[in-house]
N, C-alpha and C positions, 0 to 999 in steps of 0.2 A: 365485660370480661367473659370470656369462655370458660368453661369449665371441664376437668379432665374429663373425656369421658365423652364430650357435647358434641356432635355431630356440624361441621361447617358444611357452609353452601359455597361450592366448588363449581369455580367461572374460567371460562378461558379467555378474559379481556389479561392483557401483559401489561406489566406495569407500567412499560415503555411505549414508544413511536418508533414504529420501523420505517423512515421514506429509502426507497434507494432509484439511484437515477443513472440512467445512464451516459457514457462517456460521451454521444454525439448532445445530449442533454444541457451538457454542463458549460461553463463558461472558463476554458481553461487554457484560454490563450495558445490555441490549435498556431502556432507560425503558419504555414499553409497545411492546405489539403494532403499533400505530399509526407508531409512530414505524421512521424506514428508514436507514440508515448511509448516509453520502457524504463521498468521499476529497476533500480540498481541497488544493491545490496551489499555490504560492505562487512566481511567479517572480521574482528580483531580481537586483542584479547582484552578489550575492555567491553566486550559486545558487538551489537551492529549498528550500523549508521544508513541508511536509507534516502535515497531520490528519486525525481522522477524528472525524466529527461525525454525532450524532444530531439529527432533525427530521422533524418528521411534514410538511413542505413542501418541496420542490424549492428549497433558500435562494437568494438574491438575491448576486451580489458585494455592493451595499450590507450587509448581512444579516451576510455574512461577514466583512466590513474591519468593521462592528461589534462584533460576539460576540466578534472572538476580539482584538480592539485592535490591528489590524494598522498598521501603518507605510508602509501604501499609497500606492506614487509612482507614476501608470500615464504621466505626462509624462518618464519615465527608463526608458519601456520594458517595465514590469513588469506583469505580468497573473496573473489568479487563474483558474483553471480549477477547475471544480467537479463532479466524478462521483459518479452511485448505484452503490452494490456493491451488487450481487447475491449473490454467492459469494463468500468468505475463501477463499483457498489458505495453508495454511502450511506451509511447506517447514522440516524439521529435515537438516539436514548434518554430518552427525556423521563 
């Protein structure tokens, strides 16, 4: 036990595992070459709901409230935002 006062030995090991990998890395079931990943983003008012979708085209919100049967109310304030990944980070925290 330490005591007030006691001087600790101060380390920079983390408590954790950081791996991170990237997207050509990963096994993420690429459809073809053609085709590009983008994060979709769903706001509502019970929060957000989140995907990641493959398309060889920059999709449409139309596009998106289609494919994925969304419950789209943008008259309650809710909007979809739509991004290309470039790079996967995956953080392991062990």
């Amino acid at each position: 036990m330490r005591m007030y006062g006691e001087k600790t030995k101060v380390t920079n090991k983390r408590p954790y595992k950081i791996r991170s990998k990237r997207k050509e890395n990963m096994n993420i079931n690429q459809p073809s070459p053609n085709h590009k990943l983008f994060a979709i983003y769903h706001q509502h008012e019970y929060g957000s709901t989140q995907w990641l979708l493959w398309s060889k085209i920059f999709p449409t919100e139309e596009q998106v409230v289609a494919s994925l049967d969304l419950d789209f109310e943008p008259e309650l304030d809710e909007f979809i935002d739509i991004e290309e990944i470039e790079k996967i980070h995956i953080l392991e925290l062990s």
